[in-house]
C-alpha positions in Angstrom: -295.6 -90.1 -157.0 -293.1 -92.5 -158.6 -289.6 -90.8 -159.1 -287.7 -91.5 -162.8 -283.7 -91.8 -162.6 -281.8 -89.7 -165.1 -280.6 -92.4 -167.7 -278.1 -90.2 -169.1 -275.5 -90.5 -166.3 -275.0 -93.8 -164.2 -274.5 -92.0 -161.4 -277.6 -89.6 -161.3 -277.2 -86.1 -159.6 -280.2 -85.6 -159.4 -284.2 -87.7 -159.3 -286.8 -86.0 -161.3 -290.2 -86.4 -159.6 -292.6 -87.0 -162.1 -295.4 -84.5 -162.1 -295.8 -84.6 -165.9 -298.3 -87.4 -166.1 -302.0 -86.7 -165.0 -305.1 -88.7 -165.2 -306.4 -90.0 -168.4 -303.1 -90.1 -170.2 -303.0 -86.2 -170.0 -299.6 -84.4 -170.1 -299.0 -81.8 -168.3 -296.3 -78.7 -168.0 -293.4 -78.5 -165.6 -291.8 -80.7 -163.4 -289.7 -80.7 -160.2 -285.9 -82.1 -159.8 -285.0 -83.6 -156.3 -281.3 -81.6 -156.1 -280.2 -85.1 -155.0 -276.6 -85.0 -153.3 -275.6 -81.1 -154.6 -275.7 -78.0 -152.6 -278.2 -75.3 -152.3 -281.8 -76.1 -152.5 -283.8 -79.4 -152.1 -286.4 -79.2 -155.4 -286.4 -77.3 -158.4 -289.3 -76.3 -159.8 -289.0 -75.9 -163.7 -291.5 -74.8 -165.8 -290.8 -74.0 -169.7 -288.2 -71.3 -168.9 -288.9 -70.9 -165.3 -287.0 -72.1 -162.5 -287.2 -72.1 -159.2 -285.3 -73.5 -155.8 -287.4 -74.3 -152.6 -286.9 -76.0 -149.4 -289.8 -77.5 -149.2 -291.5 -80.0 -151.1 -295.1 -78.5 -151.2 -294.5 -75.1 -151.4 -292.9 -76.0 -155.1 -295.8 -78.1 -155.8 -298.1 -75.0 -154.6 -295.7 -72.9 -157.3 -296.0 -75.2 -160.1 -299.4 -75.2 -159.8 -300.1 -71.9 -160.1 -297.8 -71.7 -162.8 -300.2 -74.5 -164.5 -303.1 -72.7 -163.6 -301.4 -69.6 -165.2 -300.9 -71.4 -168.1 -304.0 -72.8 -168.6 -306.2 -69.2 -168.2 -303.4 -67.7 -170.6 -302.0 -65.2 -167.9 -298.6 -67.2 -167.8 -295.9 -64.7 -168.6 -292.6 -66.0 -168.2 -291.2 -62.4 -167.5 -292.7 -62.1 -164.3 -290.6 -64.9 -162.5 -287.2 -64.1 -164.6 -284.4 -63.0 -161.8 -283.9 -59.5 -163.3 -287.4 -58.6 -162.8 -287.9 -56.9 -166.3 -291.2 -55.8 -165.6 -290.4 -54.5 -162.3 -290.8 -50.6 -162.5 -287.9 -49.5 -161.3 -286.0 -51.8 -163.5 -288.1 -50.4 -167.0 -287.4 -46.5 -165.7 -284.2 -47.1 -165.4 -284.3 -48.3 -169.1 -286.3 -45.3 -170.3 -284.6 -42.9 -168.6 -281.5 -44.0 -170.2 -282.8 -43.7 -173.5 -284.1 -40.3 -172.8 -280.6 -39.6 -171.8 -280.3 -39.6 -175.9 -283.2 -37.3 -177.1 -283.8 -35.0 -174.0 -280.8 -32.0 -173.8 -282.1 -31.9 -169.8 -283.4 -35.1 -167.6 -283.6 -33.3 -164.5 -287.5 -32.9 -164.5 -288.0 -36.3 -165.8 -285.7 -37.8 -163.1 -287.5 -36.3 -160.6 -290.8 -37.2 -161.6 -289.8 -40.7 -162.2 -288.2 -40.7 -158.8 -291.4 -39.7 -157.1 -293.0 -42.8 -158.7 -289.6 -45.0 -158.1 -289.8 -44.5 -154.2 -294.1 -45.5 -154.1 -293.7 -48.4 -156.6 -290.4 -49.6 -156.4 -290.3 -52.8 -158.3 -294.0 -53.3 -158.8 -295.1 -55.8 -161.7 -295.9 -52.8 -164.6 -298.9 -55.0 -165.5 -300.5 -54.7 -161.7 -300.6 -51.0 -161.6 -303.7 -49.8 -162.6 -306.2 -46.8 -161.9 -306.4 -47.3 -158.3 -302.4 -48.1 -157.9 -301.8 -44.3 -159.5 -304.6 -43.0 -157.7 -303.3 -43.9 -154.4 -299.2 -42.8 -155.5 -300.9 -38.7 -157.1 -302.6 -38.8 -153.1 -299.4 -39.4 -151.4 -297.8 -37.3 -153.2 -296.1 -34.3 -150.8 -298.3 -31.6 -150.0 -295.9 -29.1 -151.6 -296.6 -30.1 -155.0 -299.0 -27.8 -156.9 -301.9 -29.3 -158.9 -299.9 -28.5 -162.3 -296.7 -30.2 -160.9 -298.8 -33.2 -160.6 -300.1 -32.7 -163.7 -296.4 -32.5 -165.1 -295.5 -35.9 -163.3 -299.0 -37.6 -164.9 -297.3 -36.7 -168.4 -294.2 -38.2 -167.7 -296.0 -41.1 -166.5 -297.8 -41.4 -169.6 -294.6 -41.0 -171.5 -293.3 -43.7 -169.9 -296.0 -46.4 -170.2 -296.4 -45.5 -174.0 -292.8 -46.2 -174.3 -292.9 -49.9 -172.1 -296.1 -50.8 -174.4 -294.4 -49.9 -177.6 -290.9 -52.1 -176.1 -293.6 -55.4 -175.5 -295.7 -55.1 -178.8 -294.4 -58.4 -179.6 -294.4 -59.9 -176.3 -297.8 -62.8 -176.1 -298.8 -61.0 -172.6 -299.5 -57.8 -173.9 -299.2 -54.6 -171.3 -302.1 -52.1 -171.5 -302.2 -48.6 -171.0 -303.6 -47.9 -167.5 -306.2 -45.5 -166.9 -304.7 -42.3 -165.4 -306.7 -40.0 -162.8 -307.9 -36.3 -163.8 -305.6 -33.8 -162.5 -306.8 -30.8 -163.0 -305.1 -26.7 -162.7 -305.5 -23.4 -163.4 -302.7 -21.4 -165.2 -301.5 -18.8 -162.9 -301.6 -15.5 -164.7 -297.7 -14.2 -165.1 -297.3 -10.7 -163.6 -295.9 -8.4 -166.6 -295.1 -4.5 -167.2 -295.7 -2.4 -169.9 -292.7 -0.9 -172.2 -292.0 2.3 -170.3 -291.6 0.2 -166.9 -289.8 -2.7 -168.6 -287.5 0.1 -170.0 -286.9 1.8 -166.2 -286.2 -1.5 -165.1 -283.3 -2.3 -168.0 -281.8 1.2 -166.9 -281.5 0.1 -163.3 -280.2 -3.6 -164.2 -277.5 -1.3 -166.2 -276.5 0.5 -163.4 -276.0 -2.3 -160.7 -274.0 -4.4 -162.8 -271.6 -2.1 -164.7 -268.9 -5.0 -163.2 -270.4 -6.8 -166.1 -272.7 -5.4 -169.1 -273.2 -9.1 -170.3 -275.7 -9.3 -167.2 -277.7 -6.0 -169.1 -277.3 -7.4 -172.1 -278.9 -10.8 -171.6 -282.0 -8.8 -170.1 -282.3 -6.7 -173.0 -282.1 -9.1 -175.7 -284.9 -11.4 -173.8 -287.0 -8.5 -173.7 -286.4 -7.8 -177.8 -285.8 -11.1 -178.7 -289.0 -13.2 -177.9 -288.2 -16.3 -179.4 -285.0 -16.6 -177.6 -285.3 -18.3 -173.9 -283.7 -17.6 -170.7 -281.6 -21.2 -170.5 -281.3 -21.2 -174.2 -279.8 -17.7 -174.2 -276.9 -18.2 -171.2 -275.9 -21.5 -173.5 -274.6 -19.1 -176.7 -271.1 -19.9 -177.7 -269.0 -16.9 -179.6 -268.8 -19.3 -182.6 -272.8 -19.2 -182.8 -272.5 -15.3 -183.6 -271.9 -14.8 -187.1 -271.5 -10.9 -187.2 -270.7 -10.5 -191.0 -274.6 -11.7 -191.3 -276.0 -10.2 -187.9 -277.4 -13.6 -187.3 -277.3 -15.5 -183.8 -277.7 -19.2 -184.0 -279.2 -21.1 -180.9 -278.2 -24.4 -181.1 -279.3 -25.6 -177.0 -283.2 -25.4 -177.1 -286.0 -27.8 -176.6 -287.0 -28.0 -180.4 -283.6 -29.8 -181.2 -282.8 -27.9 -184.4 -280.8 -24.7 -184.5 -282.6 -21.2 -184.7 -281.4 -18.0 -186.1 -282.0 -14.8 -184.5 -281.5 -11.6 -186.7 -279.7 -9.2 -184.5 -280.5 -5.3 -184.5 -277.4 -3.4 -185.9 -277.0 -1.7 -182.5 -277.0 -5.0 -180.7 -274.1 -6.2 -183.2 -271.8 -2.9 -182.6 -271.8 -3.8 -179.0 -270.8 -7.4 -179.6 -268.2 -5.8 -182.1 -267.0 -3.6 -179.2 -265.8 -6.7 -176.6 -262.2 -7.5 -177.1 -262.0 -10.6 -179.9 -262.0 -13.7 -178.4 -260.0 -16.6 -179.7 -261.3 -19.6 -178.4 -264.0 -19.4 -179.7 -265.9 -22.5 -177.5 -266.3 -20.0 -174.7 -269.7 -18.8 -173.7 -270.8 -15.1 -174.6 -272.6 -15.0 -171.3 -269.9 -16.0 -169.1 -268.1 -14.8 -166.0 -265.5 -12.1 -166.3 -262.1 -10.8 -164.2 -263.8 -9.6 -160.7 -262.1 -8.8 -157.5 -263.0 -11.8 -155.4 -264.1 -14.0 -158.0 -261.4 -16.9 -158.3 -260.0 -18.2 -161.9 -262.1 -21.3 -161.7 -266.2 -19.3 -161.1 -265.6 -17.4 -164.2 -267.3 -20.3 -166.8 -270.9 -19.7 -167.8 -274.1 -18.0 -166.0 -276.0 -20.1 -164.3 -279.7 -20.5 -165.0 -280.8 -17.9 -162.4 -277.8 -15.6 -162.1 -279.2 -12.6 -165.0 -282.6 -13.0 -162.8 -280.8 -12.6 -159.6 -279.9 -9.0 -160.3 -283.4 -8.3 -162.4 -285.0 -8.8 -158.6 -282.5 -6.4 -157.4 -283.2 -3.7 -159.7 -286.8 -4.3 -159.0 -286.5 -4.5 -155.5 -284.4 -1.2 -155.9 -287.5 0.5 -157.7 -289.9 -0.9 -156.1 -291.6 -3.0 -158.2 -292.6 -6.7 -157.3 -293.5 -9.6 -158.0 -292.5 -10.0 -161.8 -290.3 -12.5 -162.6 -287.2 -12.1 -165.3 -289.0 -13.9 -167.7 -292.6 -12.3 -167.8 -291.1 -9.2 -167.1 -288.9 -9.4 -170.7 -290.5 -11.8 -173.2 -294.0 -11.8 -171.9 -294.5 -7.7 -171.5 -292.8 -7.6 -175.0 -294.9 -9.7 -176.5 -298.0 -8.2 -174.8 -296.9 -4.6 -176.3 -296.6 -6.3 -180.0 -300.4 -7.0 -179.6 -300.8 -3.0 -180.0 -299.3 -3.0 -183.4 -298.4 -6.8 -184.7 -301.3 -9.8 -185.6 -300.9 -12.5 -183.5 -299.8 -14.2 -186.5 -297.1 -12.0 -187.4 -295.8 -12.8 -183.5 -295.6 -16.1 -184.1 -293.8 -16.2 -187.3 -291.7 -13.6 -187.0 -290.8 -13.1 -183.6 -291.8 -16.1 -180.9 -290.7 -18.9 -184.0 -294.2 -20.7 -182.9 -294.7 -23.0 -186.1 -298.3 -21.9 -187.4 -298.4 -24.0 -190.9 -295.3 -27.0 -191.2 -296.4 -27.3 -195.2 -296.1 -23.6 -195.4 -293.0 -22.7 -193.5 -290.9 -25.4 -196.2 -291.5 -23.3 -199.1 -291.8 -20.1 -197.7 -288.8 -18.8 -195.9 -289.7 -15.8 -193.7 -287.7 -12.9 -194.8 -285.2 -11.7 -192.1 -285.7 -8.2 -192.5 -289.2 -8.8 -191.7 -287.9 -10.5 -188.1 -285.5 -7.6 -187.4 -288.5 -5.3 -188.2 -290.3 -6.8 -185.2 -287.4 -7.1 -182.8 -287.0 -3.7 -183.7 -290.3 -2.4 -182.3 -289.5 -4.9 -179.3 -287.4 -2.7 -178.2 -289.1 0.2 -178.2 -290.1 1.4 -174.7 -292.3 4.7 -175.8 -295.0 4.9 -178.3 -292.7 8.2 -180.1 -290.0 5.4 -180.7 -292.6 2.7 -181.8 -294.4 4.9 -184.1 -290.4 5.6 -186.2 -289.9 1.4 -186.2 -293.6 0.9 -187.7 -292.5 3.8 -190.3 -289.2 2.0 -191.0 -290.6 -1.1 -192.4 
């Protein structure tokens, strides 16, 4: 191997060992420096935009070699040896996650999944994992984990390699979409109760928490209106209540667009009857003055706290097993079925989009939404039967 002196500099730092000359006259890729007289590693491999310090003289011909052989099958991506690993997995959740940061109101599910997949692949090459690499990570996953929590991490997995392929469209290795394994569930049916029970248990939720009606209230209005969600309902500010309209905007919600909600005339009397607030930035659903609640708990409800006390009125009555949620909303929306088309439920009372095209040029009368959050809250069939005569 003959070794060429740098004839830019009389006093060379450096030999270059010349690799670049094969048989025949044929050129080839890459060469190694001898890091002549300078600290740190012997050779230098360098290869187009690679480069790489060893100790030892073979093991960087070994690495050029492969990175010729690389080359020459048209597998050579110069990502895969850069410092910052860029196709390391960790590395490209990071990036994803941060960009969901900008779209998605709440990242704690899609942390959590990605950190399940984080801790098994750590910084794996994107391009290696395959079927049998996601096969292997949805079997490890903890035994805790129902079949439908695995089916919720698949989708985020999904997600998240649609998003790395559309980043590297341009890139000349392109990254494929892996094959994922079936995961398969079974929805759970949601216990519910009919309008006379949901009504018993309202009454009950009134009387243990007379401290603070807000805590009835929020119950009450999930169970009238259904297109209005638990953690969507505890984020209403007193600016999103417009009381001179009766309409209730919610502006925190997983279809990232406000929604009006028509409010019942009863339901805007007892808003009227609070004391007037002036800032108004503060929650509706929020903490009030309590004996043995300090200055500093008294911001909004937490996500559970309304379902807290719904299990205790249950509990009180005896009824189990039926959640806050399918115990407002879902039994409501149940008892519509006796007197509303599915249809009707979905345009004017859940918000469920049914025709895009149509909903642009038709705007759905609010009357007709108050009509049905009217016979929402109906809890006996003499009451239903007035509403349906109403309208």
């Amino acid at each position: 191997m003959n070794i060429s002196l740098d004839k830019k500099a009389n006093n060379p730092p450096y030999n270059i060992l010349d690799t670049n000359q094969g048989h025949g006259g044929f050129c080839m890729q890459g060469k190694i420096i001898n890091n002549k007289g300078k600290k740190g590693s012997k050779y230098i491999v360098r290869f187009q935009k690679v480069f790489k310090r060893f100790e030892d003289l073979h093991e960087a011909e070994r690495f050029l070699n492969a990175l010729r052989y690389k080359h020459d099958e048209g597998t050579f991506d110069e990502r895969d040896f850069q410092k910052g690993e860029p196709l390391a997995f960790r590395t490209l959740s990071e990036q994803w996650l941060q960009k969901k940061e900008k779209q998605v109101r709440c990242l704690r599910n899609l942390k959590n999944h990605m950190n399940y997949a984080c801790v098994y692949f750590k910084s794996t090459n994107i391009k290696e994992i395959d079927y049998p690499e996601l096969e292997d990570f949805f079997d490890q996953l903890p035994a805790h984990l129902s079949d439908k929590s695995k089916h919720n991490i698949k989708a985020t997995l999904h997600s998240f390699f649609n998003w790395v392929i559309k980043r590297n469209r341009r890139a000349k290795i392109k990254i494929i979409m892996p094959e994922f394994p079936d995961i398969s569930y079974e929805s759970e049916y949601r216990k519910i109760v009919d309008k006379p029970t949901q009504g018993i248990i309202l009454e009950e939720l009134k009387r243990i928490t007379t401290f603070n009606s807000k805590i009835y209230i929020g119950a009450l209005w999930l169970s009238t209106y259904v297109n209005v969600r638990p953690i969507e309902m505890i984020h209403i500010k007193e600016k999103d209540i417009d009381l001179s309209n009766g309409i209730m905007e919610i502006t925190h919600n997983k279809e990232k667009k406000p929604k009006k909600v028509y409010l019942l005339d009863e339901d805007i009397e007892i808003i009227k009857s609070f004391p007037p607030v002036i800032d108004k930035e503060m929650y509706f659903f929020r903490h009030g003055k309590r004996k043995g609640v300090h200055k500093s708990k008294r911001g909004r409800f937490g996500k559970d706290y309304i379902y807290t006390y719904w299990r205790m009125a249950c509990k009180n009555l005896g009824v189990e097993g039926v959640p806050l949620y399918p115990g407002t909303k879902h039994s409501t929306v149940v008892a519509l079925g006796d007197d509303c088309t599915p249809e009707e439920i979905k345009k004017y009372g859940t918000g469920h989009e049914t025709n895009k095209a149509f909903d642009r040029y038709f705007q759905v009368n609010a009357e007709k939404k108050r009509a049905l959050f009217r016979k929402a809250r109906c809890t006996t069939g003499a009451q239903r039967e007035r509403a349906l005569n109403s309208v």
